[in-house]
Every structure is written in C-alpha cells, then in structure tokens.
C-alpha positions in Angstrom: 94.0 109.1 81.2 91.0 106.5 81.6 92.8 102.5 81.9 90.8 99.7 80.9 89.4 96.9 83.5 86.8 96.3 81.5 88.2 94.0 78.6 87.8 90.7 79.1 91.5 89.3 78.3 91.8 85.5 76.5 94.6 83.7 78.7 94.0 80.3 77.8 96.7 78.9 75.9 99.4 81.7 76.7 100.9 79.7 79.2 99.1 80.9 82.6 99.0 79.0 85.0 95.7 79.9 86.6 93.9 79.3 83.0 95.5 76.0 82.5 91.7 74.7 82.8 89.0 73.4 81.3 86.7 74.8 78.7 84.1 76.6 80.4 85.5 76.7 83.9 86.3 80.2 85.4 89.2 80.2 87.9 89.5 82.9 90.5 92.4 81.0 92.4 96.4 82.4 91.9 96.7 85.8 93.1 97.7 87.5 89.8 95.2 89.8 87.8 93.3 89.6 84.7 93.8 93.1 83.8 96.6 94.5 81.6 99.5 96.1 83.2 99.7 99.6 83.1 100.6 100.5 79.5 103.7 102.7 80.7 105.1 99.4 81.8 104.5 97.5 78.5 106.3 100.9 76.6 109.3 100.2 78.6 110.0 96.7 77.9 109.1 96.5 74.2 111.8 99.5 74.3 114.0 97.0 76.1 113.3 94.2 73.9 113.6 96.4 70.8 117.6 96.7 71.6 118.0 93.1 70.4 121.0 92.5 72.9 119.6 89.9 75.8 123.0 89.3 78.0 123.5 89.6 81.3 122.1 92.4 83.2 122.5 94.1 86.5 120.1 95.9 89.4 121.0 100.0 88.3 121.1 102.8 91.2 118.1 104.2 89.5 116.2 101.4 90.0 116.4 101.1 93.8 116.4 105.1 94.2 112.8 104.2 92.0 111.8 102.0 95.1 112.9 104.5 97.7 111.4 107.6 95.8 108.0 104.7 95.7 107.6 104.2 99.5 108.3 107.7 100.0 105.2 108.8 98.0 102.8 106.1 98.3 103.5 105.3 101.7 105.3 108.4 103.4 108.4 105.3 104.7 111.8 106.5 104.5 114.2 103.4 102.7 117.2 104.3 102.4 118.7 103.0 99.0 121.7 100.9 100.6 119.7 98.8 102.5 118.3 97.6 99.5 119.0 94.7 97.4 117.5 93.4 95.0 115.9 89.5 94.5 114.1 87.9 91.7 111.1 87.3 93.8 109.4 87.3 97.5 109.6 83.5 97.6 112.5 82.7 96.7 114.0 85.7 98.5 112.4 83.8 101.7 113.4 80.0 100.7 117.5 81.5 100.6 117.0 82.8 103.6 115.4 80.0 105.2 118.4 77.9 104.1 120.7 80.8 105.4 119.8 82.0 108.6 118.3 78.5 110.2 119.3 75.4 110.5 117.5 71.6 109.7 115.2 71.0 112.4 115.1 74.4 113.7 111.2 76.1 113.9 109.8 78.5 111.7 107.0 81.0 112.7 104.3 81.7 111.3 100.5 82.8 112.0 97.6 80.8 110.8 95.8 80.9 108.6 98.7 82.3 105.8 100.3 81.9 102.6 100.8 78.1 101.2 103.6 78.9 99.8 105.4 79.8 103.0 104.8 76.1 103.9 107.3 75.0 100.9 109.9 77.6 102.3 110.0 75.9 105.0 109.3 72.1 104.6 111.3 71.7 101.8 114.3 73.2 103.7 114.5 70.6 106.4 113.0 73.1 108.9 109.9 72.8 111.0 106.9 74.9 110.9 105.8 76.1 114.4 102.1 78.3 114.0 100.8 80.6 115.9 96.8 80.4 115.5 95.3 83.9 115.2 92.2 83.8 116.9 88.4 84.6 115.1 85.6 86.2 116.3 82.5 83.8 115.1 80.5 86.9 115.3 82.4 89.6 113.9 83.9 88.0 111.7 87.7 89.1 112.4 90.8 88.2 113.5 93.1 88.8 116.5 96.4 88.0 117.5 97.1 85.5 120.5 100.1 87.8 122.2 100.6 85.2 124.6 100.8 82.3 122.1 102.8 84.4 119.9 105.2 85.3 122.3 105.7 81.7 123.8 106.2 79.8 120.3 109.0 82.9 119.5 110.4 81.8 123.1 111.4 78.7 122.1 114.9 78.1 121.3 114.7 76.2 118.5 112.6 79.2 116.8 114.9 81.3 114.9 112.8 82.6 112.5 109.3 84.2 111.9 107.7 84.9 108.6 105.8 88.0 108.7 102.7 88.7 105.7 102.2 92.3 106.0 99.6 92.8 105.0 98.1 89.6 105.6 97.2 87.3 102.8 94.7 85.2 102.7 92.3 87.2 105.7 93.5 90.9 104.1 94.3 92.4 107.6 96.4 95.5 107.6 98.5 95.7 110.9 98.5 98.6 112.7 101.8 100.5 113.3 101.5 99.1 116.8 100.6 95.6 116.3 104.2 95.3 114.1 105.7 97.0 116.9 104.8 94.8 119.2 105.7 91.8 117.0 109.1 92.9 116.1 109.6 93.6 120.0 108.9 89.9 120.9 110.6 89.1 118.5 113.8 90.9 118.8 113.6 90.1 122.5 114.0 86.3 121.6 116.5 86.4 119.1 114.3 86.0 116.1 114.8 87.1 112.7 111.8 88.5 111.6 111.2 88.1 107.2 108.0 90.7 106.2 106.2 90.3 103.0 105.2 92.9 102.0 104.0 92.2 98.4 100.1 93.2 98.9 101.5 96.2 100.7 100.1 98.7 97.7 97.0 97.3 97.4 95.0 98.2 101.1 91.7 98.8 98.8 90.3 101.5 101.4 91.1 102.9 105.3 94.3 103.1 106.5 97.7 102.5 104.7 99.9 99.9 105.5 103.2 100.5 107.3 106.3 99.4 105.8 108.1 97.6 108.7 111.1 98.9 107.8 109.7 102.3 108.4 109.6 101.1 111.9 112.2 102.7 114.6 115.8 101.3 114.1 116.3 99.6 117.3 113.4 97.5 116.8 114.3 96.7 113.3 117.8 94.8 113.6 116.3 92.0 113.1 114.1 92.7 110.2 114.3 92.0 106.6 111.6 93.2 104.8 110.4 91.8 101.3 108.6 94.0 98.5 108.0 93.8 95.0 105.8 95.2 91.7 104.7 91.5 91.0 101.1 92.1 92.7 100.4 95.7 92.5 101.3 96.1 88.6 100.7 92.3 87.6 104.4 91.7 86.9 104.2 88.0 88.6 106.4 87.0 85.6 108.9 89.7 85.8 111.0 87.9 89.1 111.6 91.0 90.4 111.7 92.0 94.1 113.5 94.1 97.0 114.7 93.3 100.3 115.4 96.0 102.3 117.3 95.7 105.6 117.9 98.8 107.9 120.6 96.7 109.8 123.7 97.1 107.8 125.4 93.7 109.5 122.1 91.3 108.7 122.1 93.0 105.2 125.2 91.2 104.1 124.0 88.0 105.3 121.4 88.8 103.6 123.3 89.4 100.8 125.4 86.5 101.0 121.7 84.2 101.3 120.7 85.5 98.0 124.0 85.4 96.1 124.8 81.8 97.7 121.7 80.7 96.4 121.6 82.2 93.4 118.5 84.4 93.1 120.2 88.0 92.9 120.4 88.5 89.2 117.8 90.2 87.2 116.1 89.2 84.1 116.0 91.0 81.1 112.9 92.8 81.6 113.1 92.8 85.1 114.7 96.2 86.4 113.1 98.6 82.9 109.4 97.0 84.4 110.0 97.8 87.7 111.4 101.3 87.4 108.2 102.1 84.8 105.9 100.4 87.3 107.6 102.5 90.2 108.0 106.1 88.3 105.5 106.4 85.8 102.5 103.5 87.4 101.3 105.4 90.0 97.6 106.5 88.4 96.8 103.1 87.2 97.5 101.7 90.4 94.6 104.2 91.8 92.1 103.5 89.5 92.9 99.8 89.6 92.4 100.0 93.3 89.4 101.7 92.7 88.1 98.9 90.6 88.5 96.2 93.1 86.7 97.9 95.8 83.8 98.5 93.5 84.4 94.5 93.0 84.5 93.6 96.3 80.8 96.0 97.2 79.3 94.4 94.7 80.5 91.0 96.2 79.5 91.8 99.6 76.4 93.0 98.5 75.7 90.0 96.3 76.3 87.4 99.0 74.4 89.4 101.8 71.3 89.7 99.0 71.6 85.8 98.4 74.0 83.5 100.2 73.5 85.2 103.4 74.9 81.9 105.6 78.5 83.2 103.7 80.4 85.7 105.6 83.1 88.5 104.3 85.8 88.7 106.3 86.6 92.3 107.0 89.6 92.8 105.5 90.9 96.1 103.7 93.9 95.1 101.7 94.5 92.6 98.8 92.3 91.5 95.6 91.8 88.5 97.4 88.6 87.6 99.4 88.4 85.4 102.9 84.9 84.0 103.0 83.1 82.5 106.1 81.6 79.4 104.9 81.5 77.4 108.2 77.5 77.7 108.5 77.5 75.7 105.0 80.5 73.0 105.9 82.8 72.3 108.0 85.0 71.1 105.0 85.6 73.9 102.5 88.0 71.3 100.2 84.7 69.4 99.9 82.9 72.1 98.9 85.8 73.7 96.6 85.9 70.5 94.5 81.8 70.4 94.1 81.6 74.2 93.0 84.1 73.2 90.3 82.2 70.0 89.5 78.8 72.1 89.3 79.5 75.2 88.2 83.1 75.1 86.6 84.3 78.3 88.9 87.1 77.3 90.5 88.2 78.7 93.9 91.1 77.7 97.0 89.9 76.3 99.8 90.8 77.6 102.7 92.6 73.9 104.2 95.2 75.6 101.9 96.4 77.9 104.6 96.0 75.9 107.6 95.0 77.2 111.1 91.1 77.4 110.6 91.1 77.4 106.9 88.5 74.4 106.8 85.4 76.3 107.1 87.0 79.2 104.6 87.4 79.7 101.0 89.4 82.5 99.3 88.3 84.4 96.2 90.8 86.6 93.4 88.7 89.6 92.4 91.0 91.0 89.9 88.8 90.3 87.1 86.6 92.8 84.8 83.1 93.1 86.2 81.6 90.5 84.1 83.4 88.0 84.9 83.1 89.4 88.6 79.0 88.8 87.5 79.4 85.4 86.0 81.2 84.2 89.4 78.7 84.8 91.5 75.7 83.6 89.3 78.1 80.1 89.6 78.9 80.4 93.1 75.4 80.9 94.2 73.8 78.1 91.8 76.7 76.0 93.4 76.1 76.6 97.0 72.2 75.8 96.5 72.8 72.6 94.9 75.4 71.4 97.0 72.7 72.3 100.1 70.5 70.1 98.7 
C-alpha cells in the first residue's frame, strides 16, 4: 500500500512538546516527525487498549526475537536475543548507566558537536564532560575525526566512559565499519566503556547502511553497550521503549543491574505491542518514509543553493535532521536562531546547542509533509535577508 506524508497533522493543543508555540510559528526543532505512525502500529495498540486491563506488564521473548529478526533484515547484524534487554528509552538507558559504571568527578567522552541531551546525562550525574572536537573541513563541508585527540582524552584515567552517537546526530555522519573499529579499539585499550546510540540507525536516507556496533567482532566489543529503539524510525517518541544489547555476558548484568537500580526496565502499556508491530509488520512504511525525506532534503539543498547560497549543507546521509553551515552569515547562530523566530515565526536549534563548533551551525527536522517543507524555506529565506540587512 501507498502511506500518507502528505496530510498536514494539527498538533497544537495535544500536548507536543515541539508545538507548544505560538500561533503562526512553525517549529522544526525536536527530532520527532509530523507524520502518522505506520497504521499497523496504531492497529496494535488500539487492540491493546481495547482489552481494558492496564496492570503491570513485562518485555515478552517475542518482542526481543522481533529486534533480532529487525537487525537481521534491515541491517544484515546478528543480535543474539540474550544480550538484549530492554529500557524505556536511549536516554535514560544512558543517565543509569552513567550513574552505574562511573563515579562523581570521573570524565565522560564525547565528540563535538553531539546530542544536548548527552550533556544532562552527564552534568546532572556529578560527572564531567571531556570532548573530543571533530574537526571540519571549511571547504568541504565535512567532518573528521581527530585520532590523536580521541585517543589521548580516552587515555586519561579519570575517563571511564565514552558516549558513542551512531549515527551521528546533529552532522548525520554514518561511521564506517572501520572508523567504529578503530574507536572501540582505543577504547577498549584504555579501559573505556563505550555506550552507542543507535536510535537514527534506520534512518541513513541514502548510501551505505549503518553498522550496528554490536555487529562488530566480539573481542572488540567487551566493552560495548549498544542502545536502539523504534522511537525515531516509527515516531514512537512517546512509547519509552528501547534495547540495549550487550554481546559481553559479564557487562550485561551490570547493565542489568544499572537499569533495574534505577528503575527504567519496566515497560509501559503500549510499549512492547508498538514495538513488535513497528519491528514485524513496519518495515514498507519505513521505506517509503525514508524515501520522503530524501526528496525533502533535495529539495532543501536545492532551495538553499538556488537562494541562500552563503548556507552550506552538511553532507550527511542519515537522520531527518539537517546540519547547516551558516558561518559566512554569523558567527553566532543563537543570535540568528532567536531573529528567524522573531521575523518569520519558524523556529529552529541553534547549533551552540551541541557545543564544539555549533556557533556558526543551525540544525533543521525535515519530517514534515512537503508544504510545510515549502512554507519553511519561504520563512527561512525572508529571515536570512532581513536579518542581512
């Protein structure tokens, strides 16, 4: 069957939190979609709800052989079903084991520019954040890893653990096989414990796939535990629902023990009937949705190379989430964030939201039918103009 991206969906007043806004403003901030999940998804848990009993409920073998049976397919990565447990979410699947396998005033890694909300993880444990800057090419327009940087922060003993987005959110990098080789090697060679999410991992938009890093070799993945969810692939943000998975069986039940301790192990009621529909029965709408965000994103790049020319795409091939250049306009892309939304009323993050060299950056959520895709940019170009002048 044909889905529907078209439809323009009404999410003011139902409690979003990217439409808590103003009348008239557009906001293409929080990475969740404005599409309808896939309809086999919505059939499930109006099936659920329709039992009328709402107790307690339990992650079922069937949902995590849905996960492995998932990777197998989509990605060709072997899981095996006991490494897995389940979490109800990425973050707070991180923040438990932050609190676990770290200490207060012990470093964090991370590499900049990268998800806020990895900052909270961290902060609000008591922990420090230690970066590693990826490094930008002003005239390519891409990123690169500093090995030797990398390697010294994860040398330092009071580094215990690195958080891995793969692939990378906000620049939309995929890392090849061998680039999360290499950083689970340095890694593993200095005692780190390395946390991968992997939540865009179904969304590269076009060339090559992602690799699940626990697809990796076992004896570089001791150290791993590895993060995935439906939440962005199927909109399901609201569901709580995710997946560690941890080929090494002795970390798994410290793993275990993090999520349990802290209390973020049991699902909700809707939680484990969503994610096996997602899983089993989601896989065309997922195509055709990735489909529609690569058309959104061509028509973006074309757009801005037609009339903001001085604004750059970043080259990346995964997420619904744009990385734009915007250096040659400001230095200060909060400044500029805060006029678009004065001027226009679209609403965008700046990129001083993920650090490193996020000032002369803004990131854009394409997950939006085309009109609205339309309206943005008539907004962001009248924007940019005025606030030239």
């Amino acid at each position: 069957m044909q889905y529907d991206f078209d439809t323009i969906l009404d999410r003011k007043h139902t409690n979003s939190e990217k439409w808590d806004v103003k009348a008239g403003e557009l906001p293409m901030t929080t990475a969740d979609m404005d599409f309808k999940t896939a309809p086999e998804i919505m059939t499930a848990m109006k099936k659920k709800i329709d039992q009328g009993a709402f107790g307690y409920e339990y992650p079922t073998p069937e949902y995590f052989q849905a996960v492995a049976e998932w990777y197998a397919k989509e990605h060709h990565a072997a899981a095996e079903t006991d490494w897995m447990r389940f979490a109800t979410g990425v973050i707070p699947a991180i923040t438990a084991s932050v609190h676990h396998f770290s200490h207060e005033g012990d470093n964090v890694l991370l590499m900049e520019p990268v998800y806020n909300t990895f900052y909270n993880s961290i902060i609000n444990s008591g922990r420090h954040v230690i970066a590693s800057q990826q490094l930008y090419d002003h005239d390519q327009h891409t990123y690169h890893v500093d090995w030797y940087d990398l390697e010294d922060k994860l040398a330092d003993p009071l580094t215990t653990l690195m958080i891995l987005c793969n692939p990378h959110n906000p620049t939309g990098y995929v890392w090849t096989k061998d680039e999360l080789t290499h950083i689970l090697s340095l890694a593993k060679r200095h005692g780190v414990i390395v946390i991968s999410d992997e939540i865009h991992g179904d969304l590269v938009l076009e060339g090559p796939d992602y690799t699940p890093a626990f697809s990796l070799p076992t004896e570089i993945t001791s150290n791993l535990i590895a993060l995935v969810s439906t939440s962005k692939t199927f909109n399901l943000a609201a569901l709580h629902s995710a997946t560690g998975i941890v080929p090494n069986p002795i970390l798994r039940e410290r793993f275990n023990r993090a999520i349990n301790k802290y209390e973020v192990a049991e699902p909700n009621l809707l939680a484990i009937p969503g994610a096996i529909a997602a899983y089993q029965q989601g896989g065309e709408w997922l195509h055709q949705l990735k489909q529609y965000v690569l058309a959104n994103k061509h028509y973006i790049a074309d757009f801005i190379k037609q009339n903001l020319p001085e604004m750059h795409l970043v080259p990346g091939t995964a997420t619904y989430l744009l990385w734009i250049d915007t250096s040659e306009i400001t230095a200060d892309s909060q400044q500029l964030a805060e006029f678009i939304r004065q001027d226009s009323g679209l609403i965008i993050n700046p990129g001083t939201y993920y650090h490193g060299n996020g000032a002369g950056f803004i990131r854009i959520n394409i997950a939006y039918p085309r009109k609205q895709i339309e309206d943005a940019m008539q907004r962001l170009l009248k924007s940019v103009k005025d606030f030239e002048k």
